[in-house]
C-alpha positions in Angstrom: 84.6 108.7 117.9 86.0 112.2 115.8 88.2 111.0 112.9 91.6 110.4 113.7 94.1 111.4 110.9 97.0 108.5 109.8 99.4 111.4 108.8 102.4 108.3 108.5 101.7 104.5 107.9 104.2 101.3 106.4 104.3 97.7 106.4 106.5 95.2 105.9 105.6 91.8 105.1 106.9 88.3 103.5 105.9 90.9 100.0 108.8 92.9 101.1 109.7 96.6 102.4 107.4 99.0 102.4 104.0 100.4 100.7 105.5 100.5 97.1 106.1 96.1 97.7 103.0 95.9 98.6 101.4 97.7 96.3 102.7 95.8 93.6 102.2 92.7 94.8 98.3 93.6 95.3 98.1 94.6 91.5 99.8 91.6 90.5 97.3 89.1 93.0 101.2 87.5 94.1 101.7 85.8 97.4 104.8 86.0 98.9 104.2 82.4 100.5 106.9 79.9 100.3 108.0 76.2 101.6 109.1 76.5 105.3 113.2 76.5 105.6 112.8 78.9 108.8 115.3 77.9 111.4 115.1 73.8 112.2 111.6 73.8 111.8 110.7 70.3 109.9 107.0 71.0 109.2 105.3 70.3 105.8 104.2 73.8 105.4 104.2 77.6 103.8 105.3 80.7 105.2 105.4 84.2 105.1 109.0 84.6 105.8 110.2 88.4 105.5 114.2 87.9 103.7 117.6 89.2 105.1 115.6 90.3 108.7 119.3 88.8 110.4 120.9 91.1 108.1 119.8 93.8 110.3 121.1 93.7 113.9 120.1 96.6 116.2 122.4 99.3 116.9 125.0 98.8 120.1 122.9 101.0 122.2 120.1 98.9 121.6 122.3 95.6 121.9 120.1 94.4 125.2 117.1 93.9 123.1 118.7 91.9 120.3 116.1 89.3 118.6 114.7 88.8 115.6 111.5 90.6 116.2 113.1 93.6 117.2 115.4 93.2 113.9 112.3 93.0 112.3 110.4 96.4 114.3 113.9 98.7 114.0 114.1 97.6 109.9 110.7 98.2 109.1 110.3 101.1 111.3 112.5 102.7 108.6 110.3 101.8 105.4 108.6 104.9 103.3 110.5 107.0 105.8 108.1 106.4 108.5 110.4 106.8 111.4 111.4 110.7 110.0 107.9 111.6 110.0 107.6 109.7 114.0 110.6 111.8 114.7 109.0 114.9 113.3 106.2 114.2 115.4 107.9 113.8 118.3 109.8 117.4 118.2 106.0 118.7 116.8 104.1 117.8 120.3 106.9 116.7 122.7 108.5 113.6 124.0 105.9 113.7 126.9 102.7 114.3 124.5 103.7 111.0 121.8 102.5 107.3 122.8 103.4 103.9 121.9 100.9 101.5 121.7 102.1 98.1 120.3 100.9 94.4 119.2 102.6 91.5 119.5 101.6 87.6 120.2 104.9 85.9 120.6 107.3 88.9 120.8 110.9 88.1 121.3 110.3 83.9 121.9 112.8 82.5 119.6 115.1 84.1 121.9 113.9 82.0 124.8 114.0 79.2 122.5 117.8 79.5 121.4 118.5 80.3 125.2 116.7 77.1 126.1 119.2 75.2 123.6 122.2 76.6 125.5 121.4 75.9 128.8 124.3 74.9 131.1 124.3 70.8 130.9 125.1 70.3 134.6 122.6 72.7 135.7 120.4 73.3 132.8 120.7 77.1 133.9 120.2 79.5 130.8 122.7 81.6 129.5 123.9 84.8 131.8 123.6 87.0 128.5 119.8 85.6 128.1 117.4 88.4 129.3 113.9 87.9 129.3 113.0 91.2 130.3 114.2 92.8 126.6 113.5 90.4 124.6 110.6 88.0 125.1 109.0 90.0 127.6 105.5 91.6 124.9 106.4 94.3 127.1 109.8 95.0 125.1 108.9 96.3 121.8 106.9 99.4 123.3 110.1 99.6 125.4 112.5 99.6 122.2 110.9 101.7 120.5 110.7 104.5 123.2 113.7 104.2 123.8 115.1 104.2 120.2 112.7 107.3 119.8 113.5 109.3 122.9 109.6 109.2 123.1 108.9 109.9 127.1 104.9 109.1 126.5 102.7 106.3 127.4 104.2 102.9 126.2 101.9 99.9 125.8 102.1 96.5 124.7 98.6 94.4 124.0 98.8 90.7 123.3 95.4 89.5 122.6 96.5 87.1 120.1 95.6 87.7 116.3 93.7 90.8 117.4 96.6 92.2 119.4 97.5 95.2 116.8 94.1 96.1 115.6 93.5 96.4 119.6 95.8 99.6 119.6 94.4 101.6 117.2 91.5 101.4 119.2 93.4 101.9 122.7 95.5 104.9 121.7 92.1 106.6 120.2 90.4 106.6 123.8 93.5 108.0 125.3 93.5 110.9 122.5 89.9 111.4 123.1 91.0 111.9 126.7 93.8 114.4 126.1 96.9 112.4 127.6 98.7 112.6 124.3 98.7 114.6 121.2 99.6 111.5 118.7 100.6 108.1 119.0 102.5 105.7 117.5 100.7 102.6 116.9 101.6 99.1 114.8 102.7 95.9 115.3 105.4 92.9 115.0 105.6 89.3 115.0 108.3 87.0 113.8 107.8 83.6 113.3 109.8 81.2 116.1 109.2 77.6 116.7 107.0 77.9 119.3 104.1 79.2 116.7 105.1 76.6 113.8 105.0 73.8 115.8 102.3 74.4 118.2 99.5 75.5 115.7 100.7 72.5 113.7 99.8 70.2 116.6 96.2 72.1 117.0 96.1 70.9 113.1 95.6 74.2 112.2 98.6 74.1 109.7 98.3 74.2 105.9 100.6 71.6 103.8 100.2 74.0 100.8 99.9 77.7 100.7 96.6 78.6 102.7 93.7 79.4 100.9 91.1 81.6 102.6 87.3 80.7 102.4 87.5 78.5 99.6 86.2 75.0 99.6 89.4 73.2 100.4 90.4 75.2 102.4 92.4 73.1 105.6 94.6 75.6 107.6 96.6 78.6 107.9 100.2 79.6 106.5 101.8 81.6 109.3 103.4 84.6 108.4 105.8 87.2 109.9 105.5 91.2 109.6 105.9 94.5 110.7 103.2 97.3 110.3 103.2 101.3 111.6 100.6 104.0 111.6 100.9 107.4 113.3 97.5 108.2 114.5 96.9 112.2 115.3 94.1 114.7 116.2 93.8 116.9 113.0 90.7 119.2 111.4 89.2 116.9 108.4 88.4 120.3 106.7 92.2 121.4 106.7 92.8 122.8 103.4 96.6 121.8 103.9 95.3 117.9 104.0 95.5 115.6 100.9 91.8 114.4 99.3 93.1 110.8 99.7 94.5 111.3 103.3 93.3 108.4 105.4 91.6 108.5 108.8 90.5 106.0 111.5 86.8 106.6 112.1 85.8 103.8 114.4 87.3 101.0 116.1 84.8 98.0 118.0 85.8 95.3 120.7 84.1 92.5 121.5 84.8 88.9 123.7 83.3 85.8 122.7 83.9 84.0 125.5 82.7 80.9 124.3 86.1 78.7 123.7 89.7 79.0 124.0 90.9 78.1 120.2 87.9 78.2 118.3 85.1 81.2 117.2 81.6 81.2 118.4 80.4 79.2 115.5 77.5 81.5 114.6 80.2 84.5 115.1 78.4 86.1 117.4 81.4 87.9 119.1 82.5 89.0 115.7 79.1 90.7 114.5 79.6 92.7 117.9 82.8 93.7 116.9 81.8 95.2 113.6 78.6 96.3 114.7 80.4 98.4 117.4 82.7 99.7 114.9 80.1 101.1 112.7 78.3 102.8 116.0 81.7 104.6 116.4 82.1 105.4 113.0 78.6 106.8 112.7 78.0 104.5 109.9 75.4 102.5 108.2 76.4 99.0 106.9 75.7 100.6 103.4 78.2 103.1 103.7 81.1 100.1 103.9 82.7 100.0 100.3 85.4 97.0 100.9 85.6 94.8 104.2 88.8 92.9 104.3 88.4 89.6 106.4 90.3 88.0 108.9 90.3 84.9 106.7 92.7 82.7 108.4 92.1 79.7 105.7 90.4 77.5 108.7 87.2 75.6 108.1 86.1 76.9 111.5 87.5 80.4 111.6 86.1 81.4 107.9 82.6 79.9 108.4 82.1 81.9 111.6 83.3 84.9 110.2 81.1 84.4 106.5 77.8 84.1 108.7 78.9 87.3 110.9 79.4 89.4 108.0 76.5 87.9 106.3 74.4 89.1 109.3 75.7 92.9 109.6 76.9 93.6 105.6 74.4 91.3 103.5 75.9 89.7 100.4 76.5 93.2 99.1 80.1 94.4 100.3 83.3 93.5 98.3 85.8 91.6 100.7 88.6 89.1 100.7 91.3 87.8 102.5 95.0 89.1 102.0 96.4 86.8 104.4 97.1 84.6 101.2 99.7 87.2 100.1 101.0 88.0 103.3 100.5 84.7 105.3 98.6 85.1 108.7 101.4 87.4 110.8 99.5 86.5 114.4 100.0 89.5 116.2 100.8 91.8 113.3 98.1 91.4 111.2 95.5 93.8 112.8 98.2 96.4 112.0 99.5 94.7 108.5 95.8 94.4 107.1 95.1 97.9 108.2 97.9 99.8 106.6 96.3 96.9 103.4 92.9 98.8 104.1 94.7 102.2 103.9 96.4 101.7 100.9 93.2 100.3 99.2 91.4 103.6 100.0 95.1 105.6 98.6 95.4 103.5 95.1 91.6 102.6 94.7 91.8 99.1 94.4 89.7 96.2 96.4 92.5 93.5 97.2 92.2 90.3 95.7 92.5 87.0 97.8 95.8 84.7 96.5 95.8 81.1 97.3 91.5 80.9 96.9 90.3 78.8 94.1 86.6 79.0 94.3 84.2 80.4 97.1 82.7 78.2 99.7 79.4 78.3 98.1 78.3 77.9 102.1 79.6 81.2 102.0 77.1 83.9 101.4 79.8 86.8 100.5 80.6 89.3 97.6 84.4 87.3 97.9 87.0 88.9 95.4 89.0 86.2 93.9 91.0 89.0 92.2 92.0 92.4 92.8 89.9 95.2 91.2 90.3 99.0 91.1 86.8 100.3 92.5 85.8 103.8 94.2 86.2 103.0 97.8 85.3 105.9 100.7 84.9 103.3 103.7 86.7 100.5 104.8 86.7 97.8 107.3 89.2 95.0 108.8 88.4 92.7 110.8 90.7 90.9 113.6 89.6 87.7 115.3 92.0 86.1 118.4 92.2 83.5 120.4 90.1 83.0 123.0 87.5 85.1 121.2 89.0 88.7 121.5 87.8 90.5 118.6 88.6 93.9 116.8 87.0 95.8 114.0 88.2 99.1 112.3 86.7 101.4 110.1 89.0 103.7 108.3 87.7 106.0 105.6 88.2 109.4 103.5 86.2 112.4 105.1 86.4 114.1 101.9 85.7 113.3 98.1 
């Protein structure tokens, strides 16, 4: 694929608002995991809760989709002044020429779930103000957005799971190759709800302590909450007016296990696809990867898999880690979270650390970073692994030195 420029990108994350949080919280090798106090939930488990997301209702022309995850999308829409620069976009190319492709797992549930509490006791009908359409529909966070934006473009939502936001980079770069729109708006969000905490606690998938990615002891995942942007356009790598550090997508591969509903093909076959495919579309070697951050979820099944798939296409040679023990594991956000982590690595020269991880499976055959390290990076590469075997890899890299 030709390199596509990130001319805008933010995150927001249980480390806080914006690139500067996260940045710091990198440096420092900090989690931002905590005990679970979300909503009734009674689990014994961490989070990555993002704080004061209530404080932050939508405006009253927005009012239909009010729910926390679109609290969450409108807040951090506004970090690093990232919804200026989509604005700017927008009058640059046209309202027509601008699409919105989002990720999302659960989108707006909890609202279902408070409206489920309500429900008329003679008839157990839900509440008349419930709608399902702009709220837990996946469907309605492309539509806020749009609509927020005044962007007349495309709108998509993918929900493949935990690869649903690494899914769009690679869906709004075919319909750029194509011509249909000048730049797109791409990202995620996911807010934790009950329906998550619970249910991947009865899958035993849940941590009691904060999660600790490809280490020995490791028994489950800390589920996480975030928000994550990137503004993908068409732009001339050689374009004097472009920064030396400016970032670019340079490939993106898909892949489908197929081989169970919950759990990874255990040799991760599906995932050496996916990051095979992404170097084929990046034009890359395996050498030319300086930093490959994992999808790590903390699981004994989920980390093995992906430690024999990497070991398979990268050696023992590439730097990588997990930053989902920072950030907790944000489902549906974290293709878009850990890439905008990938990006930032490539801005600030610095391999992320992995907080939470003692000690390295020593099954795992991996150059694993225990702590953050400022290195020389040109090429990066995330990788996003979903249930029911949906996988996504991205490359993202400097053109120039």
């Amino acid at each position: 694929m030709k390199p596509l420029l990130l001319s805008a990108f933010t995150a927001t994350t249980c480390l806080g608002v914006g690139l500067n949080a996260h940045r710091a919280a990198l440096r420092e090798d900090r989690s931002g995991l905590q005990p679970c106090t979300f909503e009734t939930v009674d689990l014994p488990t961490w989070v990555g809760e993002v704080p004061g997301v209530d404080a932050h209702p939508l405006p009253t022309a927005l009012a239909a989709y009010e729910c926390r995850n679109h609290r969450l999308a409108l807040w951090a829409l506004k970090a690093d002044g990232f919804e200026a620069r989509a604005r700017a976009a927008i009058e640059r190319f046209g309202a027509g020429r601008v699409g919105v492709f989002m990720g999302t797992s659960t989108s707006g549930i909890l609202q279902t779930e408070l409206a489920y509490r309500a429900r008329d006791p003679a008839t157990g009908a839900l509440p008349a103000a419930f709608s399902y359409g702009h709220t837990h529909n996946p469907y309605a966070l492309a539509e806020l957005l749009r609509e927020h934006l005044g962007i007349t473009g495309m709108a998509t939502t993918i929900s493949t799971a935990c690869s649903s936001s690494a899914k769009v980079f690679a869906a709004a770069a075919r319909q750029l190759e194509l011509g249909t729109i000048d730049a797109a708006l791409v990202g995620g969000v996911d807010s934790l709800c009950l329906t998550t905490l619970y249910g991947f606690a009865s899958l035993e998938l849940t941590s009691a302590e904060p999660c600790r990615p490809c280490d020995a002891g490791r028994n489950g995942i800390s589920i996480g909450e975030g928000a994550a942007y990137a503004l993908l356009e068409r732009a001339d790598p050689d374009a004097p007016s472009l920064p030396a550090d400016a970032v670019w997508l340079l490939g993106a591969g898909e892949s489908s296990d197929a081989y169970h509903m919950s759990a990874p093909h255990p040799e991760g076959l599906g995932a050496q696809m996916a990051m095979q495919a992404a170097l084929r579309s990046a034009s890359l070697g395996a050498d030319a990867i300086d930093y490959i951050n994992l999808h790590g979820t903390a699981t004994p099944a989920n980390d093995s898999a992906e430690g024999k798939a990497v070991l398979a296409v990268f050696g023992e040679r590439v730097p990588c880690s997990s930053t989902k023990g920072a950030t907790g594991h944000t489902l549906g956000a974290a293709g878009a979270v850990e890439a905008v982590l990938c990006a930032l690595a490539l801005v600030d020269g610095l391999i992320p650390g992995s907080p939470g991880t003692r000690a390295l499976d020593p099954a795992l055959q991996m150059n694993y970073q225990l702590r953050g390290a400022p290195a020389t990076l040109r090429h990066t590469l995330t990788n996003s692994f979903g249930f029911g075997g949906s996988n996504c890899s991205l490359v993202f890299g400097k053109v120039r030195t």
